[in-house]
TORTOR-866514 format. One line per field, with one value per residue (C-alpha): x, y, z negated. Coordinates in nm, 3 decimals. Last residue first. Example, Ala and Ser with C-alpha at 12.3 -4.5 7.8 and 13.67 -1.06 7.14 Angstrom:
east = c(1.367 | 1.230)
north = c(-0.106 | -0.450)
up = c(-0.714 | -0.780)
END
This chain:
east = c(4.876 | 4.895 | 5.162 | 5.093 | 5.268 | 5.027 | 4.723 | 4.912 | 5.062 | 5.082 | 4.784 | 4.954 | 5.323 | 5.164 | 4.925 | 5.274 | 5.451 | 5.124 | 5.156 | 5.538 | 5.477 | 5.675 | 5.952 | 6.102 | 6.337 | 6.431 | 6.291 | 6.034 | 5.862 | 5.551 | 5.449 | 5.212 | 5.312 | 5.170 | 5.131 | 5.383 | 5.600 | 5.613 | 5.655 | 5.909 | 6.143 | 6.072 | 6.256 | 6.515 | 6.606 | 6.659 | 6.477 | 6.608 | 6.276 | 6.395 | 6.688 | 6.441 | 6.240 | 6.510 | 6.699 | 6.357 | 6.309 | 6.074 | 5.838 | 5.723 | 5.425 | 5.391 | 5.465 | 5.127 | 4.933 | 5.108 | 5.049 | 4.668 | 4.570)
north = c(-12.225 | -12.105 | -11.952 | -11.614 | -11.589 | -11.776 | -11.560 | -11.237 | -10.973 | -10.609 | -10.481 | -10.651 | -10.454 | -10.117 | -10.194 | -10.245 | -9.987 | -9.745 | -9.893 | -9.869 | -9.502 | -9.382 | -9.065 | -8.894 | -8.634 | -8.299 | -8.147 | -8.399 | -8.516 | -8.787 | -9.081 | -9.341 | -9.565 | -9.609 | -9.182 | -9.243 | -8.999 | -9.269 | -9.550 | -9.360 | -9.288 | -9.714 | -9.748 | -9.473 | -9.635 | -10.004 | -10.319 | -10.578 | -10.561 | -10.439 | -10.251 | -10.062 | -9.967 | -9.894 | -9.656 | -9.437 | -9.421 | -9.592 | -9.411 | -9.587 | -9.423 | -9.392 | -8.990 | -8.947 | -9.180 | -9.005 | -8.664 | -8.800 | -8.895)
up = c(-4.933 | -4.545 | -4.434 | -4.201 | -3.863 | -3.652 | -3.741 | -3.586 | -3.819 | -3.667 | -3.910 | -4.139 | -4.094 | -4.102 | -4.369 | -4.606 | -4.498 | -4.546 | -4.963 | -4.930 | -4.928 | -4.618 | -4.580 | -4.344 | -4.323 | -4.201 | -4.496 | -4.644 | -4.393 | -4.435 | -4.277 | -4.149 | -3.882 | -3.539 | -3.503 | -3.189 | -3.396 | -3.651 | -3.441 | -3.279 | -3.576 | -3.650 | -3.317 | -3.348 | -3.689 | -3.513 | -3.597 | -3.844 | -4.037 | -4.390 | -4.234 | -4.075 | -4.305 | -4.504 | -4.268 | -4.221 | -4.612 | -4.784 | -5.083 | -5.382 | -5.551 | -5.915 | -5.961 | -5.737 | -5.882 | -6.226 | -6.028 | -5.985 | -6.313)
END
């Protein structure tokens, strides 16, 4: 059960994080050495599981910017 959890997750790289939010990769490389943004290294990379991605960018989401249904 927990290598297919494991084997399920989707992981982000650096570049598509930030492409994803039109920031720059030194930006989102500081959020995760500033401990703001969950990661892990693999090599001399990093890597995010979209589920941390995903908390990241709520946690950061004010009241305003949500739609309402």
């Amino acid at each position: 059960m927990r290598m297919r959890q494991a084997m399920g997750t989707e992981w982000l790289t650096v570049e598509e994080i930030a492409q994803e939010l039109k920031m720059h990769v030194d930006t989102v490389r500081g959020w995760i050495r500033d401990g703001k943004l969950k990661a892990t290294r693999f090599g001399r990379d990093y890597r995010v599981r979209r589920e941390d991605f995903d908390k990241f960018v709520e946690e950061r989401t004010t009241p305003g910017d949500t739609e309402k249904k």
